[in-house]
C-alpha positions as CSV (number, residue, x, y, z in Angstrom):
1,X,61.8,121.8,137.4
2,X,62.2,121.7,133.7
3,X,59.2,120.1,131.8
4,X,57.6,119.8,128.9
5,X,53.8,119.2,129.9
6,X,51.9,121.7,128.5
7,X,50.9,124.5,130.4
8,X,48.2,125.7,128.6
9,X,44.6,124.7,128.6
10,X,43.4,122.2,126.9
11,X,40.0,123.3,125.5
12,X,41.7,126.4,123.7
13,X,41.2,126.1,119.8
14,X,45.0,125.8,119.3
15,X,45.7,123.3,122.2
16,X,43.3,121.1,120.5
17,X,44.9,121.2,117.1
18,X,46.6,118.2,115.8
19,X,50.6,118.6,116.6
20,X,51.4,118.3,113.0
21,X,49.4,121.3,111.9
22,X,50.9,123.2,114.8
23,X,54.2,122.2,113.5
24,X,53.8,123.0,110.2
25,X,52.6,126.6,111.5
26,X,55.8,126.7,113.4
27,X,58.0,125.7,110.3
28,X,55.8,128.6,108.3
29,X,56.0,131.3,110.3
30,X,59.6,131.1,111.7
31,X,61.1,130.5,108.1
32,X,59.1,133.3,106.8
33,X,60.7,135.3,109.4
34,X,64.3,134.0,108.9
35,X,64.4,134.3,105.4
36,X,63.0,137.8,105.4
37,X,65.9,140.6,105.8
38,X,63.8,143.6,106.8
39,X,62.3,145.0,109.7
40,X,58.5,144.5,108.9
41,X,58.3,141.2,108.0
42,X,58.9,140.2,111.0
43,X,57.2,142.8,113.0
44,X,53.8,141.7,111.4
45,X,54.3,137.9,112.3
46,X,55.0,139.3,116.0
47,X,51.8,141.0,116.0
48,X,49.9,137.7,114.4
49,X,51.5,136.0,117.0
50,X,50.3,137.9,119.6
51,X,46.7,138.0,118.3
52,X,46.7,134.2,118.3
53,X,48.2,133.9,121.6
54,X,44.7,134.3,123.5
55,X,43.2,131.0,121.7
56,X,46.1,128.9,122.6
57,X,44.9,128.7,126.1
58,X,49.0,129.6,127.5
59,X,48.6,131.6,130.9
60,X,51.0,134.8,130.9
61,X,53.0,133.7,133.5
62,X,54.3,130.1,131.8
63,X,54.4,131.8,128.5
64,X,56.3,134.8,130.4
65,X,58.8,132.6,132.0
66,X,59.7,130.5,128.7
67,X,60.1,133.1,126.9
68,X,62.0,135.7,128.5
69,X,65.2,134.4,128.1
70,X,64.9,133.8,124.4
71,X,63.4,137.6,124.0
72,X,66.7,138.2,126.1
73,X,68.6,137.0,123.6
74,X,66.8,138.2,120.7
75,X,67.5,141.6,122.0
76,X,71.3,140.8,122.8
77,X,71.4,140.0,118.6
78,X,69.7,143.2,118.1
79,X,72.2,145.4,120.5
80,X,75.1,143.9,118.9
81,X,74.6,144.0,115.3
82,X,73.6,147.7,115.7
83,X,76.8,148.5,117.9
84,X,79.3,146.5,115.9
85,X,77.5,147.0,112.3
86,X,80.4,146.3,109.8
87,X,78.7,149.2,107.4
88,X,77.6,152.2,109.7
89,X,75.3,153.9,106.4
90,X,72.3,156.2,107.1
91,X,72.3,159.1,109.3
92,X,74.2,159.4,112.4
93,X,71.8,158.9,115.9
94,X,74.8,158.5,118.4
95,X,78.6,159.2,118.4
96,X,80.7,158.7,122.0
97,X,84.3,158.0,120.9
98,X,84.8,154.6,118.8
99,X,80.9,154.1,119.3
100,X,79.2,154.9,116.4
101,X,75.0,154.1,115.9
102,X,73.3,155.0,112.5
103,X,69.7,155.0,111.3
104,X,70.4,151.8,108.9
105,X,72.9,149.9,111.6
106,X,69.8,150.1,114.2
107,X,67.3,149.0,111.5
108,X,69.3,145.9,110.7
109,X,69.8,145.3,114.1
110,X,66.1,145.3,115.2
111,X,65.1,142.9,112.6
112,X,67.6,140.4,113.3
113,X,66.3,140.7,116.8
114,X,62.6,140.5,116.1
115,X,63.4,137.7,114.0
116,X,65.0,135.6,116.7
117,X,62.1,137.3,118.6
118,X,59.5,135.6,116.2
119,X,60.9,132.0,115.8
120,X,61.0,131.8,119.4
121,X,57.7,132.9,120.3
122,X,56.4,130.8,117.8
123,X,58.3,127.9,118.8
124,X,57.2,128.0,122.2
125,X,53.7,128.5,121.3
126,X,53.3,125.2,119.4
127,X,55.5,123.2,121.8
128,X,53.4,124.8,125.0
129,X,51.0,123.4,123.7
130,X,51.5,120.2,122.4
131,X,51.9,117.0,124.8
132,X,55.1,115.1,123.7
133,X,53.3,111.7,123.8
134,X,50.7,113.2,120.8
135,X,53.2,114.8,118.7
136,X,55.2,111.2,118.5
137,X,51.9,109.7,117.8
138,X,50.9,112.1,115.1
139,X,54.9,111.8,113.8
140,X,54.6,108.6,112.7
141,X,50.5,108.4,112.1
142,X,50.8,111.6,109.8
143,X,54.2,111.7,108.4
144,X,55.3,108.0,108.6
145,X,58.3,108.7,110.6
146,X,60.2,105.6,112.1
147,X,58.6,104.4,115.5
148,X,61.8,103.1,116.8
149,X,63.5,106.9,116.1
150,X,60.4,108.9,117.3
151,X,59.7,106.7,120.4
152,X,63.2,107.2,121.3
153,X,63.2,110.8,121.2
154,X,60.1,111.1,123.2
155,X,61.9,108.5,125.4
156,X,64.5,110.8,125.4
157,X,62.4,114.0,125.8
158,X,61.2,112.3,129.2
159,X,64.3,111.7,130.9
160,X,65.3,115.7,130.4
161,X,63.3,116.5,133.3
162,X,64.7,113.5,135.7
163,X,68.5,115.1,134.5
164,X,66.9,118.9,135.8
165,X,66.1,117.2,139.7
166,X,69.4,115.3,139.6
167,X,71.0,118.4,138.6
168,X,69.5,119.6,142.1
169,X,70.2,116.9,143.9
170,X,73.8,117.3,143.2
171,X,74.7,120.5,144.2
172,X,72.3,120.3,147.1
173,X,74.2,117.5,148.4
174,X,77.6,119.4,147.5
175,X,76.2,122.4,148.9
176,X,75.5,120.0,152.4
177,X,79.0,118.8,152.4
178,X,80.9,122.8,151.8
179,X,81.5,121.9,148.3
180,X,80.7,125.4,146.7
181,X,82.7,127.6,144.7
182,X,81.8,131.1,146.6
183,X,83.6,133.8,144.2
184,X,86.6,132.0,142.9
185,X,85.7,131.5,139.4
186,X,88.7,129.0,138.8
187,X,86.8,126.9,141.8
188,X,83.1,127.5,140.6
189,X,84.5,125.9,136.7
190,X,86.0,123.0,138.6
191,X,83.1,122.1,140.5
192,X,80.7,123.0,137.3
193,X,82.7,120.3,135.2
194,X,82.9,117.8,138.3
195,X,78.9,117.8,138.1
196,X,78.5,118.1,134.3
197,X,80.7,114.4,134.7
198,X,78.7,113.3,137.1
199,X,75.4,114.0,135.4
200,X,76.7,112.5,132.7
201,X,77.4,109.1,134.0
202,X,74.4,108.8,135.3
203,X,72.6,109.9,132.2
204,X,74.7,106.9,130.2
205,X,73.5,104.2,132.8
206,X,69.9,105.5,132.4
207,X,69.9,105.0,129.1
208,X,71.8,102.3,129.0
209,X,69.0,101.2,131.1
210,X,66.3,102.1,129.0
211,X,67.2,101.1,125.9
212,X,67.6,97.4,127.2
213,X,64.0,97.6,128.2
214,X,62.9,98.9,125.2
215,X,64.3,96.4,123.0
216,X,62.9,93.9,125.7
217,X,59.3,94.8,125.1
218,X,59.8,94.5,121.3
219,X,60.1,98.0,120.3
220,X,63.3,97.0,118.0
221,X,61.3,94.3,116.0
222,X,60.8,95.8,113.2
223,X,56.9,94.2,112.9
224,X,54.0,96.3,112.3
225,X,53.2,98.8,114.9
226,X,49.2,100.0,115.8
227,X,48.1,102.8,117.8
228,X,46.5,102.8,120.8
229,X,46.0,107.2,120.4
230,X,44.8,107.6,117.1
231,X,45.8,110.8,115.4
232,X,43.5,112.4,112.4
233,X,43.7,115.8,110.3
234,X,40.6,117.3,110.7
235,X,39.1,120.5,108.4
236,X,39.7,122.3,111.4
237,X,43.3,121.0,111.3
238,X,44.0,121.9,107.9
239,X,42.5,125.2,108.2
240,X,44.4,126.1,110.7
241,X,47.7,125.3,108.6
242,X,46.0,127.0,105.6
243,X,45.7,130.1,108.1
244,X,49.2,129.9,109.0
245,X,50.5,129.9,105.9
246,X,48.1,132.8,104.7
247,X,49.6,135.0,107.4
248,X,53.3,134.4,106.4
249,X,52.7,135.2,102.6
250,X,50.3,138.2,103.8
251,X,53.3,139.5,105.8
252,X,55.7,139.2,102.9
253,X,53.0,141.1,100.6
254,X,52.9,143.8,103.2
255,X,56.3,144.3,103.5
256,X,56.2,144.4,99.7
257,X,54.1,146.9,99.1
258,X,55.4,149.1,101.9
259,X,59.1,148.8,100.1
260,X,60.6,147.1,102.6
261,X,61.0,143.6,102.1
262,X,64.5,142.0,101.4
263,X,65.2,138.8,100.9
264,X,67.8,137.4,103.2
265,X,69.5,134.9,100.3
């Protein structure tokens, strides 16, 4: 079932780091990685990411399973851009018919993968291990973002995992009845979008629901709000985001002084 508890434990230096130095580490590290064009910008953050990995307190399976898909994809970016590179420059590595790979076509296309590669990895790390109730605390404690706005995401973030089991319940009950599309794709769509409606529906009432009973317990007043969690920066806090931010630039002087570093804009 999709959640977004996190799955990591809670004594681990980073899991104990307020959510808005974790986010700012996010925000760091992934926009370093975007921004840069070559392959070893990238690569470096990857390799940070990995040594920090053991003091967020993640377990390899979790991390494993939330990220394999986004690697997935990360590699998908890389294996296109190299096939269907619009300049095929540098020397040739492989030639079958209209297929054509070169040296520079495969270097482009690897660091647009480990890009994706690193602003995934780093997103999940922070948000593995961050509970959703103390990053809407530390939202409008640290950065004085509206309370009716970041209530109602987190609101919102809660109800995602009551859509995942009604998504099950759904097509287990369909599945009960013989509704399934077996291998007609025409019939699999049909039924897809019949459930995706459905889902939907539900979803509206639900919030429909919720937002009724939100404004009944005053949350649309517009009074002064207090907080029952508070949220502080510690040093430890700030050094952490210092840290972050001393890895980016470190992997952009690197890549610098290797010759490699391009600047995507």
């Amino acid at each position: 079932m999709l959640t977004f508890a996190p799955v990591c434990d809670r004594d681990a230096p980073i899991a104990r780091t307020n959510p808005i130095a974790k986010l700012f580490a996010v925000v760091a590290v992934s926009t370093t990685a975007l921004l840069a064009a070559d392959w070893l910008t990238p690569l470096l953050l990857l390799a940070a990411l990995a040594v920090a990995t053991p003091f967020s307190g993640v377990r390899l399976g979790p991390l494993t399973r939330r990220l394999r898909w986004l690697w997935f994809a990360g590699a998908t970016v890389a294996v296109v851009n190299t096939v269907f590179a619009a300049e095929k420059t540098g020397a040739e590595l492989l030639s079958f018919g209209p297929l054509e790979i070169t040296a520079d076509a495969l270097v482009d296309g690897m660091a647009l993968g480990l890009r994706v590669c690193v602003a995934a990895t780093a997103g999940v790390l922070g948000f593995a291990t961050t509970d959703p109730t103390d990053l809407a605390d530390a939202l409008t404690q640290q950065l004085r973002t509206s309370p009716r706005f970041t209530i109602g995401s987190l609101a919102a973030m809660r109800l995602l995992p009551l859509l995942s089991a009604e998504w099950q319940q759904i097509t287990t009950a369909r599945r009960a009845r013989g509704m399934e599309g077996g291998r007609n794709p025409l019939r699999r769509a049909r039924l897809f979008a019949s459930t995706m409606f459905t889902l939907l529906v539900g979803a509206m009432r639900r919030a429909g629901r919720l937002a009724a009973a939100m404004d009944a317990r005053g949350f649309d007043s517009g009074a002064r709000r207090t907080h029952a969690r508070i949220q502080r920066m510690r040093p430890a806090d700030w050094l952490f985001s210092a840290c972050a931010a001393a890895v980016s630039a470190a992997a952009v002087v690197v890549s610098v002084a290797y010759g490699t570093f391009r600047l995507l804009v």
